[in-house]
C-alpha positions as CSV (number, residue, x, y, z in Angstrom):
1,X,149.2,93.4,139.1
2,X,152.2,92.8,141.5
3,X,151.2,90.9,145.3
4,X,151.6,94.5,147.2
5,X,149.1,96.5,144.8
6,X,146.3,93.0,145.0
7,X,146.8,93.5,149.0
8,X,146.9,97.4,148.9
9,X,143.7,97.4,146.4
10,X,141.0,96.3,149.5
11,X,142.7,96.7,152.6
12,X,141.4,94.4,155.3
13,X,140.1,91.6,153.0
14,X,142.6,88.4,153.5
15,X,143.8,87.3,150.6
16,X,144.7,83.3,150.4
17,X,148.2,82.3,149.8
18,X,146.4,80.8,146.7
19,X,144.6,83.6,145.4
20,X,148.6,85.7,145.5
21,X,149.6,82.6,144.0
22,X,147.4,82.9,141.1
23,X,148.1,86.9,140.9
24,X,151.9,86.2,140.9
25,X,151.9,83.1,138.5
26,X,149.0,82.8,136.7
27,X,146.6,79.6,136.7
28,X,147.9,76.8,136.3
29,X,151.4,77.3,138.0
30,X,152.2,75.5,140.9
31,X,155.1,77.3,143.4
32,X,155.3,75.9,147.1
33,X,153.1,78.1,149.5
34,X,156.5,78.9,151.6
35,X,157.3,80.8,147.8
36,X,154.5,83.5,148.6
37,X,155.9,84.2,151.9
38,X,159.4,85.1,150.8
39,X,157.7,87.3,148.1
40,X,155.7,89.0,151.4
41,X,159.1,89.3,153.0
42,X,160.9,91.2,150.7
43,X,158.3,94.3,150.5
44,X,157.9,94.3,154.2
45,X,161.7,94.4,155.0
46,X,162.1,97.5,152.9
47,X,159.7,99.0,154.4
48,X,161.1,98.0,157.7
49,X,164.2,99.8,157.2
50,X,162.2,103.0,156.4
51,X,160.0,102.5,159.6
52,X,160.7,100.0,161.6
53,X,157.3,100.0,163.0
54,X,155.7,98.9,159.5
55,X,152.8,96.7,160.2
56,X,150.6,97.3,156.9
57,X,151.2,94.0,155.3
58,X,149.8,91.4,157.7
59,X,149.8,87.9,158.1
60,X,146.9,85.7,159.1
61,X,148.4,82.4,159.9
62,X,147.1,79.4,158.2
63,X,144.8,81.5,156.1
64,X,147.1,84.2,154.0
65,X,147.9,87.9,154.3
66,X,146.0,91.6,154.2
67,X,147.1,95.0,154.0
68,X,146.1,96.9,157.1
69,X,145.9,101.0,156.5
70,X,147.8,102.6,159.4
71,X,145.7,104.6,161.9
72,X,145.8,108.4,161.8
């Protein structure tokens, strides 16, 4: 499972910078926090230059990120 699809899978549940961590990695693996944000970044500036309104992939400061489903 990628960090997009574990976001994407219960939209609106916050998932820790830990919990991506161990998605990403595996247990046991220690990466800097600041290494989960630039794997955030990448996704959402793709899908910035498709729409540069894209707000799905939020982040919660201090806490982690969630995916947010656009309103209809």
């Amino acid at each position: 499972m990628d960090l997009l699809e574990a976001l994407a899978i219960r939209p609106g549940f916050v998932k820790t910078r830990h919990q991506l961590m161990d998605i990403a990695y595996g247990d046991g693996v220690h990466v800097e926090d600041r290494t989960i944000d630039s794997h955030i970044k990448r996704p959402r500036r793709k899908f910035r230059r498709v729409d540069p309104r894209f707000t799905t992939i939020a982040t919660l400061y201090g806490v982690g990120y969630k995916f947010v489903l656009p309103e209809a």
